[in-house]
N, C-alpha and C positions, 0 to 999 in steps of 0.2 A: 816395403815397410810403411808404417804410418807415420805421418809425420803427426809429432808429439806438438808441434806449436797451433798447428791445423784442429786438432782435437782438443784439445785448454781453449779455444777461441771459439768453435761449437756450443760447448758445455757451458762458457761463460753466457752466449747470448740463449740460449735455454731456461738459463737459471733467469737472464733479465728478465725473458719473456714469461717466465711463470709469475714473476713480482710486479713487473708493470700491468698483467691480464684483470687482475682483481683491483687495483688502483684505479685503473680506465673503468669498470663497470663502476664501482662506487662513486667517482667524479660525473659519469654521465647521468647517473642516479639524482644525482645533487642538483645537477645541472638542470636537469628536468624538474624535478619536483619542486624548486625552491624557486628557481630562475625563469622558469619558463611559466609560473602563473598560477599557481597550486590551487586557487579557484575555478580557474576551467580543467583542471584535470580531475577535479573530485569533484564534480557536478552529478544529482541523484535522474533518473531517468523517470521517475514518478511525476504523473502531473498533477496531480493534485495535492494537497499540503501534509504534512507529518501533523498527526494530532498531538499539542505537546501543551501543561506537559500529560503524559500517558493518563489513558482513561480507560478504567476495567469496566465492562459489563458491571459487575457486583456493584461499584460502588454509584452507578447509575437507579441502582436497584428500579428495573422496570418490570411490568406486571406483564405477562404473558395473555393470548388469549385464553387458554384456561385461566386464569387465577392465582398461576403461580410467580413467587421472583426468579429471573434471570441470573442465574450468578458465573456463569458460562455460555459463549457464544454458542458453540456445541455444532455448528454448521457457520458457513460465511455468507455474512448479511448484505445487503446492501440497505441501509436505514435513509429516509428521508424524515428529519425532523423539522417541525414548524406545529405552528399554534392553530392557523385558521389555514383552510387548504381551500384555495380562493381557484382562481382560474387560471392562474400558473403554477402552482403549486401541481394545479391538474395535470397539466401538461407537461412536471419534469417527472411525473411519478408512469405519465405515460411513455414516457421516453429511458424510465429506467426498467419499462417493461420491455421495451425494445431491447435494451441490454442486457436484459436476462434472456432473451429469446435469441438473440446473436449468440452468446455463449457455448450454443448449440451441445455438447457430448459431457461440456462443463454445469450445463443449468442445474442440473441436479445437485450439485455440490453448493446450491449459493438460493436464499432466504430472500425475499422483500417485505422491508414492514416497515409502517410509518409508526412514526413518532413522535404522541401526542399526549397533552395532559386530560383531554376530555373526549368520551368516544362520540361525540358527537361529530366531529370532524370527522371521524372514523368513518361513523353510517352514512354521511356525507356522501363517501365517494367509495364505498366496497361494490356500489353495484357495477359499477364500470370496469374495479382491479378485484374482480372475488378470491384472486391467488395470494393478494396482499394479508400480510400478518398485523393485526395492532398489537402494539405494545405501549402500554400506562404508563407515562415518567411519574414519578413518585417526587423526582428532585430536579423540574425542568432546567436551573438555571446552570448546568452543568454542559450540558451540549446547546452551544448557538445553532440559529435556524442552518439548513444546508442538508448536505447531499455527506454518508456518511459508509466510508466499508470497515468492517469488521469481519475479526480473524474467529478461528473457529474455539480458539482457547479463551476468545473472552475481549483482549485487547480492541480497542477503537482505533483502526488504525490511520486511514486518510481521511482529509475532509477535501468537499468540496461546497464550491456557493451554493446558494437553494435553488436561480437557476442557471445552471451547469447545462453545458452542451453532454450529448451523452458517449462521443468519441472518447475522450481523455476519461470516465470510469471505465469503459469498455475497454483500455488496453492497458490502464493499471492493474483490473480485475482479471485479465484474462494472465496479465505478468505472475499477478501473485498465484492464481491457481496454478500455472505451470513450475513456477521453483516449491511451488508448499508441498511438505510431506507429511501435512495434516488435514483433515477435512476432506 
């Protein structure tokens, strides 16, 4: 036969163990998120900065090489905005060609165009980047000078300095093409 005090004494540390199971994950939950430092735990992997606060396409309203406004990204950019495209300027727009050329199976998915109030900067330097886009600010004082990716709905989304090394867009850009289910 069974003994009946053997079996009450089972059932009892069954039932603990179902009660203490969800107490301990909640406690070590706690214990971690709150105790252990909740700024290195929710750190963003992105190296370049969050454009903030948000900046749409449209309300940059920028003129396209045809002549028209932009009010959607429609493809993912990578934008270099500044005023006068001097001799470093040269150099990070040549290094975000290298970027787009790294990109290799992705390139096609992703635009370069500078970002200028006058196209004289533009004819400046198309002979050297003939793949580059110009686009006309209409409302320059809305994006500072710098290194700039944009999503294919429109949104501005990282920035970077104007000169930027081109490792840290090349693994944001290649991050975001790989989880986007757009563009």
């Amino acid at each position: 036969m069974v003994d009946q005090t053997l079996l009450r004494k089972n059932r009892v540390q069954v039932v603990m163990l179902l009660i203490a199971l969800p107490l301990v994950s909640v406690g070590a939950a706690y214990i971690l998120f709150y105790l252990a430092g909740q700024e290195t735990l929710l750190q963003s992997t992105n190296q370049g900065e969050f454009v903030q606060p948000p900046v749409e396409v449209a309300a940059l309203r920028l003129e396209g090489p045809d002549g028209e406004t932009m009010t959607e990204g429609g493809t993912w950019w990578i934008w270099m905005v500044t005023e006068e495209c001097e001799a470093a300027c040269e150099e990070t727009l040549f290094q975000l060609r290298q970027v787009h050329v790294l990109l290799n199976k992705d390139a096609g998915r992703v635009q370069r165009g500078l970002v200028a109030e006058n196209a004289a900067t533009y004819h400046r330097v198309s002979g050297r980047f003939p793949a580059l886009s110009f686009l006309r600010s209409a409302n320059p004082a809305v994006l500072a000078r710098g290194v700039y990716i944009v999503d294919p709905i429109g949104n501005v989304v990282l920035r970077y300095p104007p000169h930027t090394e081109p490792k840290p867009v090349l693994d944001d850009l290649k991050r975001l093409l790989k989880v986007s289910q757009i563009g």
